[in-house]
C-alpha positions as CSV (number, residue, x, y, z in Angstrom):
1,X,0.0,0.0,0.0
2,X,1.3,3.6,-0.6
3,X,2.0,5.5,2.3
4,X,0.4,9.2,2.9
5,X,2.5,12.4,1.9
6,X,2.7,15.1,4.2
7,X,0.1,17.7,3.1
8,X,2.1,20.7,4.4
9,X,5.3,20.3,2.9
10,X,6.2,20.9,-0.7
11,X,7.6,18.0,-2.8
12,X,7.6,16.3,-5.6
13,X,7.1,12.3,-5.9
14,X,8.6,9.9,-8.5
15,X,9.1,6.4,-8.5
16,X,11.1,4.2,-10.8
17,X,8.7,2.0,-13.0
18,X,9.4,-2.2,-13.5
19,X,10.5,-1.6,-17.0
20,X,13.0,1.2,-15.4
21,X,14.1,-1.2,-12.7
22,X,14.9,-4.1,-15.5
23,X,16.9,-1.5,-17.6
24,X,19.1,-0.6,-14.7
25,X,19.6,-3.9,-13.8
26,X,21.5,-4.7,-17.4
27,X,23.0,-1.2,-17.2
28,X,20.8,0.4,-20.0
29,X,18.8,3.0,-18.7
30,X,19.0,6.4,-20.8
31,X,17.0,9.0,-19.4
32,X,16.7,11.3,-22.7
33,X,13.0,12.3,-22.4
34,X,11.1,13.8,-20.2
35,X,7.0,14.6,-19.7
36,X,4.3,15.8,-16.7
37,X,1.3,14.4,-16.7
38,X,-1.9,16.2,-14.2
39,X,-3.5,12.4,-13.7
40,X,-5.7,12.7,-10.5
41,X,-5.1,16.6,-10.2
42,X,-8.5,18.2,-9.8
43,X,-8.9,21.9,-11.0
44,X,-12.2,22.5,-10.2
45,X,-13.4,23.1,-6.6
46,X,-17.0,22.2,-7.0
47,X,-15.3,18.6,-7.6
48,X,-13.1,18.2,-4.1
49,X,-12.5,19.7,-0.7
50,X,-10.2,22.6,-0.2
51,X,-6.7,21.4,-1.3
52,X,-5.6,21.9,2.7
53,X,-7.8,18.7,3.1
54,X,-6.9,16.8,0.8
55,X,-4.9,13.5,1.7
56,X,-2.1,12.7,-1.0
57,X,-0.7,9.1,-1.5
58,X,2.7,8.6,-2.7
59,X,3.4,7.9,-6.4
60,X,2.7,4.3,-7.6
61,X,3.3,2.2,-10.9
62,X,0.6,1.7,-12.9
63,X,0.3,-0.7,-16.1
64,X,-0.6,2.2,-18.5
65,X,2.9,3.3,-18.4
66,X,4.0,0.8,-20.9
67,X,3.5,2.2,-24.3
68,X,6.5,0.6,-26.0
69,X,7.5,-3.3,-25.7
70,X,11.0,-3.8,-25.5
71,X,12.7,-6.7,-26.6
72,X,15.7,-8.5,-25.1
73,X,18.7,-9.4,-26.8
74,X,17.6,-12.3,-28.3
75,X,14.5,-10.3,-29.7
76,X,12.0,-12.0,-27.6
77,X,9.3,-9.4,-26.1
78,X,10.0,-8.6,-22.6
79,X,7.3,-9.8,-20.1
80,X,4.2,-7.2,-20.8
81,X,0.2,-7.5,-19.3
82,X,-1.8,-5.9,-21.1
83,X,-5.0,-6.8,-19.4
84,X,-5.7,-8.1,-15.9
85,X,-6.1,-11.7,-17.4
86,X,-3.5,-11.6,-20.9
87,X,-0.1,-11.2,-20.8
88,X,2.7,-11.4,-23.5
89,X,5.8,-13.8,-22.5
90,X,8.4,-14.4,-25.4
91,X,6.6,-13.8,-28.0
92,X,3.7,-15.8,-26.9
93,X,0.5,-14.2,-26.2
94,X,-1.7,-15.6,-23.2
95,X,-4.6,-15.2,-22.2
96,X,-7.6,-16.4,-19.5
97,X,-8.9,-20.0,-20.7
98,X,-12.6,-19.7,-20.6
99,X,-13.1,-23.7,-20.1
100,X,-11.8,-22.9,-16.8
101,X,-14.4,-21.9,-14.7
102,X,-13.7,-21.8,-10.8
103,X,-10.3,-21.0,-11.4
104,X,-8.0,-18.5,-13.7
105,X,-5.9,-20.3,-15.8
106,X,-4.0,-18.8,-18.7
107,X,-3.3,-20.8,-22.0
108,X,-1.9,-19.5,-25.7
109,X,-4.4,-18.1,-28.0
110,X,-4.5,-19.4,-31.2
111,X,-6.6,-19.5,-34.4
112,X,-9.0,-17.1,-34.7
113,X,-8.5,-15.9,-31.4
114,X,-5.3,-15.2,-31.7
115,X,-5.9,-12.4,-34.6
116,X,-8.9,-11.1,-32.3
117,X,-6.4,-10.6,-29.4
118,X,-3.6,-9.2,-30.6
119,X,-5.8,-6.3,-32.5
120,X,-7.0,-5.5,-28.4
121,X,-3.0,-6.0,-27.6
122,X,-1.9,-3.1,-29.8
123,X,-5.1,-0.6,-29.3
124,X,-3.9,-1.3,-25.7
125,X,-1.0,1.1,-26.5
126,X,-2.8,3.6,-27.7
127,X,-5.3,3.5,-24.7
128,X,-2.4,3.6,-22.3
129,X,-0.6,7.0,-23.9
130,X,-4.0,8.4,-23.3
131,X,-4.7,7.6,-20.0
132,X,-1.4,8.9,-19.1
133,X,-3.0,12.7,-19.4
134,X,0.1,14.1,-20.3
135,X,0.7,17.8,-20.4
136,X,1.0,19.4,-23.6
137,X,0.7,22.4,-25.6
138,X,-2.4,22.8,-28.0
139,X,-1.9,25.0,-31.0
140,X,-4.2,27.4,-32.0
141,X,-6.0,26.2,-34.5
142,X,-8.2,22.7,-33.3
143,X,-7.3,20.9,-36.6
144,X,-3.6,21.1,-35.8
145,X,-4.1,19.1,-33.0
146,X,-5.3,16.0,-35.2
147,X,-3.7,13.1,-36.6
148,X,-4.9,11.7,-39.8
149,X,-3.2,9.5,-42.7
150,X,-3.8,9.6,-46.2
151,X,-5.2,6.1,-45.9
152,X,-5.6,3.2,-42.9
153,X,-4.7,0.0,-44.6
154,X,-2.2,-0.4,-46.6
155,X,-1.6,-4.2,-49.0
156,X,1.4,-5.2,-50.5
157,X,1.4,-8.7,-52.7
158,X,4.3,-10.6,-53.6
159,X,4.0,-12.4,-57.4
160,X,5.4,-14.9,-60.0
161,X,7.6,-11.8,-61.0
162,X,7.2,-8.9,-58.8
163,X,9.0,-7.9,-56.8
164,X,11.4,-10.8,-57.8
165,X,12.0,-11.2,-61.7
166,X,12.5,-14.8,-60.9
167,X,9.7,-15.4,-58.7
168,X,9.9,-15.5,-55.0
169,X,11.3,-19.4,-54.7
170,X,14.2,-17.8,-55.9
171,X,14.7,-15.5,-53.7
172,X,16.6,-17.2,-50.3
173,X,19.3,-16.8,-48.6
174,X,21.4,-18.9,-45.9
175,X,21.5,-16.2,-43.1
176,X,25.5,-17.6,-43.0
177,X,25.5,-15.8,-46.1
178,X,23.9,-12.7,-45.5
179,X,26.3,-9.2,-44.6
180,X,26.5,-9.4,-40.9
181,X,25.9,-5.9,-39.0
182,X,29.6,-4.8,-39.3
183,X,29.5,-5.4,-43.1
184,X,25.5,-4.4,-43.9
185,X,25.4,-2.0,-46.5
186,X,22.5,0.0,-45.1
187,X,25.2,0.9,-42.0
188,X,28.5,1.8,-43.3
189,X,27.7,5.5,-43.7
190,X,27.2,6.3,-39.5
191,X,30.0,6.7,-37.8
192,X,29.5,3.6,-35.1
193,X,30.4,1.3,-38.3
194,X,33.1,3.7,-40.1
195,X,36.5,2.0,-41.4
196,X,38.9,2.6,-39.1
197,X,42.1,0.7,-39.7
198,X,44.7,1.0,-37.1
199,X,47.6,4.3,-37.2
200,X,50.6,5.0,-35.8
201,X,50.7,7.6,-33.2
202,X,52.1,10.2,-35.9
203,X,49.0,9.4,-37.9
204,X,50.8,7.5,-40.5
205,X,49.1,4.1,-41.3
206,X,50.2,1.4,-39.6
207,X,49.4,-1.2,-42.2
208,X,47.8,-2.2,-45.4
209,X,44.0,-2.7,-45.1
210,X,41.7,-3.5,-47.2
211,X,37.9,-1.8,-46.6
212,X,35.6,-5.3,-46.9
213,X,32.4,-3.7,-46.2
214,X,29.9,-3.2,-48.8
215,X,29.8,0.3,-49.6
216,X,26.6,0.4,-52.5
217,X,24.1,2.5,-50.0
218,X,26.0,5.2,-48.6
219,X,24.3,8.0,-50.7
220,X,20.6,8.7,-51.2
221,X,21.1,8.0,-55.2
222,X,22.2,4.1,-54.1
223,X,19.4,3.5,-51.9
224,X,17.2,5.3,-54.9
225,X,19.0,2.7,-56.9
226,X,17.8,-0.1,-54.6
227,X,14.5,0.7,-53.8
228,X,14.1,2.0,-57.2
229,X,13.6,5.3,-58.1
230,X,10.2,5.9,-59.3
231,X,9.1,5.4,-55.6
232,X,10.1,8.4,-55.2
233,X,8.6,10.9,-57.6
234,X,5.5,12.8,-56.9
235,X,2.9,9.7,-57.6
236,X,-0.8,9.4,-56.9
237,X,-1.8,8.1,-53.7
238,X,-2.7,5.0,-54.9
239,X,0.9,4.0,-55.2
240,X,2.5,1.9,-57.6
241,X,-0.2,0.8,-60.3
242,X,-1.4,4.4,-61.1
243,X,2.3,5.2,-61.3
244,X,2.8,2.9,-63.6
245,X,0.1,4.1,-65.8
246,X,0.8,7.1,-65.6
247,X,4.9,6.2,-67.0
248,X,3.5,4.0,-69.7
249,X,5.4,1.2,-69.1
250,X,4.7,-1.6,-70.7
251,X,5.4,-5.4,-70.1
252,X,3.0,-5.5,-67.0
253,X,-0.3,-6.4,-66.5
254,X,-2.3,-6.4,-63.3
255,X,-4.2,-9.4,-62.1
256,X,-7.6,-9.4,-60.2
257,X,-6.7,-12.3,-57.4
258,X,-9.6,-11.7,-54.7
259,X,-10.2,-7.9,-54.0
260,X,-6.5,-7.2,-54.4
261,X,-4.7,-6.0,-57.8
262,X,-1.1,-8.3,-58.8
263,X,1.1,-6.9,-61.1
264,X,3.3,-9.4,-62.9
265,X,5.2,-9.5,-66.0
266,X,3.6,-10.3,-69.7
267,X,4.4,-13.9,-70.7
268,X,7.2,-14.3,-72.9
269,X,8.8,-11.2,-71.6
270,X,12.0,-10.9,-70.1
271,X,12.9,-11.4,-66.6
272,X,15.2,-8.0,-66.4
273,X,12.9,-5.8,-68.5
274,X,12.3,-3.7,-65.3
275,X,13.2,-3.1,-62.2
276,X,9.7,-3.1,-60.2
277,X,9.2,-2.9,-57.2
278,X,5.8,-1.9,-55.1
279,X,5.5,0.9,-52.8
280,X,3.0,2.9,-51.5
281,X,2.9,6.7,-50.5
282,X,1.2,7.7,-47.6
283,X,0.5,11.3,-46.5
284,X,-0.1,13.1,-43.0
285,X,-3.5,14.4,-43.7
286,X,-3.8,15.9,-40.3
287,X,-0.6,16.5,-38.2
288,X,0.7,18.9,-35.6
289,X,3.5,21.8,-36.3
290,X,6.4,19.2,-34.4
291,X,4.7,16.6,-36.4
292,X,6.4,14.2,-33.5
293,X,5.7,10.3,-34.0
294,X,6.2,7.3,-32.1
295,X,6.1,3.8,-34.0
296,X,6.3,0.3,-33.4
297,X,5.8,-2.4,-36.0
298,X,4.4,-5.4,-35.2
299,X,4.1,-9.6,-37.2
300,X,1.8,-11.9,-36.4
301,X,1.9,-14.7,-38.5
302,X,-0.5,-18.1,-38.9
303,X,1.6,-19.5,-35.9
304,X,0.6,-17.5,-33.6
305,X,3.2,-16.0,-32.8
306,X,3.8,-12.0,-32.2
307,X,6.8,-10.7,-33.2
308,X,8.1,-6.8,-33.1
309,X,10.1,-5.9,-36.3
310,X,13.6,-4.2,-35.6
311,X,14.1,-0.7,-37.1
312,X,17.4,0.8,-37.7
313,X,17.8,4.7,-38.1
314,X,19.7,5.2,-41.6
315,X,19.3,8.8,-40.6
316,X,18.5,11.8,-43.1
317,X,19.7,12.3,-46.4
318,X,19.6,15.6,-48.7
319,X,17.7,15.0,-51.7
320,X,18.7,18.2,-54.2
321,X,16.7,17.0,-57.0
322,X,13.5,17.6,-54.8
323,X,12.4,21.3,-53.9
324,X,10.0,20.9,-51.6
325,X,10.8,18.0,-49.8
326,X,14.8,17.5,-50.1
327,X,15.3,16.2,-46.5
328,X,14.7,12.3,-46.7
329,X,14.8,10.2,-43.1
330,X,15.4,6.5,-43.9
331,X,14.1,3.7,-41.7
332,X,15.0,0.4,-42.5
333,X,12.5,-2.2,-41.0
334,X,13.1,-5.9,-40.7
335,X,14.0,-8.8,-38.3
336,X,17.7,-9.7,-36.6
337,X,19.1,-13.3,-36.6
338,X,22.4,-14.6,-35.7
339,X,24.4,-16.8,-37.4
340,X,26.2,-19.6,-36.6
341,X,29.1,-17.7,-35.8
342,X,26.5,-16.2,-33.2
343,X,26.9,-12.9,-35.1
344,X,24.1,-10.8,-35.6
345,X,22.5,-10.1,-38.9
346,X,19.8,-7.6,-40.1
347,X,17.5,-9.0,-42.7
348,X,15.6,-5.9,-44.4
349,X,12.0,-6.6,-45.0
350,X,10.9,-3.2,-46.2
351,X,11.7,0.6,-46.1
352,X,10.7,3.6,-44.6
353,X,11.0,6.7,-45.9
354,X,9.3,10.2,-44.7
355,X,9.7,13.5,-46.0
C-alpha cells in the first residue's frame, strides 16, 4: 500500500517503474525524455474539498505506463500485461482459458482468437498513452491538433515476377550468407560502423587494409537505386499501379486475385525488362507543427506468434533534386538473426522513408 504524503510540505514524488528497474539492472537506462502528466489533479473546486484537506498518496506504478514493448537481446518481447487476465511472455501471447471456470488459468491463443487478441493488444498502447493525461501544448487552430493519414490499410502482394524477376522461390538466402551488421550496406555510412584501420601515433598508417564492407548504400542515389527510383517521384496516392500508368510502361499487367490487384510481367517477356518494385505513399493528412511520432511495427503470423520488427535509423539524407521535400529520413525495418558464428545479422524486410 502507498504510504500518505505530508500535506504541508512541498515536494515532488517519482518512483522508478518495473521496466526502469529491468533497464538498470542490465545497465541500459538512458533517461533522454522527459513529460508531466496532471493524472488525478483536480482543477475544479465544485469537484473536491479545499486542497488543505486533501490527503495525497505517494506515487505508484501503474500498467498504463508501458507504451512501448522492448525486446531483449535475443529479440523476444519482454514480459508485458496488457490486461488483468492476458499477458505477452516471449513472443507468446496468453490469455484467461474460458473452459476454466472456478479457477484462472491462462493458456496460448491461437486461431482465430489469436488475430482477435492481438488487434486488443496493440489498441492497448494507444489506450495507455491516453490515459497517461500528459501535459502538452495545444496550437491554436483545433485541426492542428489531429492526426490523420492519407489512408488506414495499406496491401502489398508478392507475385510470380514482382518484386522478384524470378519469382519468390528464388529469392533465399542462408543467413550464413547474408552481410553481418559490421559489413550491412544499409550501415557503413554512421560513424559507429566507419573503417577505421589502425595508425601510428604520428598518424601514418600502420598497415595495409583492405575496406571489406559493402559500400553500395551510402548515398541517397544508391538507396534510390535499390529501392528503385520511381518510388520516389510525386505519384498518386494510390501508389505503384497508377504510377505505372501514368509512366507508360509496358510489359506489365495487373491481375484481379480476390479484391487485391497483382502486377506481374507479360508472358514471354523478359525477366530483367524492369526493375519493379511496389511501394505505397502515404501522407499526413492531419498532423501537428512538431509533427512528432512514435512507431512500433508489429508480425503476427498463422503460428501464432507475435513478433516486433527491428528498425534501424539510416538517418537523413539531402535530396537536391526535390524542392519541396529535399530532406529524406530512412528507416530500415526488418528482423535480426544470428548466425552460426552467433553474429548478428539484419534481414531488411521493407523501407521507410518520410519527407
Amino acid at each position: 500500500m502507498a504510504g500518505i504524503l505530508d500535506s504541508k510540505t512541498r515536494f515532488i514524488d517519482m518512483i522508478v517503474t518495473q521496466e526502469g528497474k529491468r533497464q538498470i539492472s542490465t545497465g541500459r537506462l538512458r533517461a533522454e525524455y522527459a513529460s508531466i502528466s496532471d493524472d488525478q489533479t483536480f482543477y475544479d473546486p465544485l469537484e473536491v474539498d479545499d486542497v488543505s484537506n486533501r490527503i495525497f498518496f505517494q506515487a505508484m506504478g501503474s500498467h498504463n505506463e508501458v507504451i512501448v514493448l522492448e525486446k531483449d537481446d535475443s529479440g523476444r518481447l519482454i514480459e508485458f500485461n496488457f490486461s488483468p487476465t492476458g499477458s505477452i511472455v516471449g513472443n507468446d501471447i496468453f490469455d484467461k482459458d474460458a473452459t476454466a471456470t472456478n479457477r484462472l488459468k491462462l493458456s496460448a491463443v491461437t486461431g482465430s482468437a489469436f488475430s482477435s487478441t492481438s488487434e486488443s493488444l496493440l489498441k492497448s498502447f494507444t489506450d495507455h498513452f491516453k490515459s497517461l493525461q500528459i501535459l502538452s501544448t495545444f496550437e491554436d487552430l483545433p485541426e492542428n491538433n489531429e492526426f490523420e493519414l492519407s489512408t488506414e490499410r495499406i496491401n502489398f502482394s508478392i507475385s510470380n515476377s514482382v518484386p522478384f524477376p524470378l519469382g519468390p522461390d528464388r529469392e533465399k538466402i542462408n543467413v550464413n550468407d547474408a552481410e553481418p551488421f559490421f559489413l550491412d550496406s544499409r550501415l557503413t555510412h554512421l560513424p559507429n560502423f566507419s573503417f577505421l584501420p589502425p595508425v601510428n601515433i604520428d598518424g601514418s598508417n600502420y598497415g595495409s587494409y583492405d575496406d571489406i564492407r559493402s559500400l553500395k548504400r551510402e548515398t541517397l542515389e544508391d538507396i534510390k537505386k535499390s529501392l528503385g527510383a520511381s518510388s520516389f517521384n510525386e505519384i498518386p496516392e494510390d501508389g505503384l499501379l497508377s504510377s505505372l500508368k501514368a509512366q507508360s510502361l509496358s510489359g506489365y499487367r495487373t491481375d484481379k486475385i480476390g479484391e487485391f490487384d497483382v502486377l506481374n510481367r507479360n508472358t514471354l517477356e523478359s525477366p530483367y525488362l524492369n526493375s519493379i518494385k511496389e511501394f505505397k505513399t502515404v501522407y499526413f493528412s492531419k498532423t501537428s507543427r512538431d509533427n512528432n511520432l512514435v512507431i512500433q511495427i508489429f508480425e503476427d503470423g498463422p503460428d501464432s506468434v507475435l513478433n516486433k520488427l527491428d528498425i534501424i535509423d539510416a538517418g537523413s539524407f539531402n535530396d537536391s533534386r526535390n524542392n519541396f521535400y529535399s530532406e529524406k529520413r530512412v528507416f530500415y525495418v526488418g528482423k535480426v538473426y544470428f548466425d552460426d558464428f552467433n553474429t548478428p545479422t539484419f534481414i531488411n524486410i521493407f523501407t521507410i522513408i518520410f519527407e
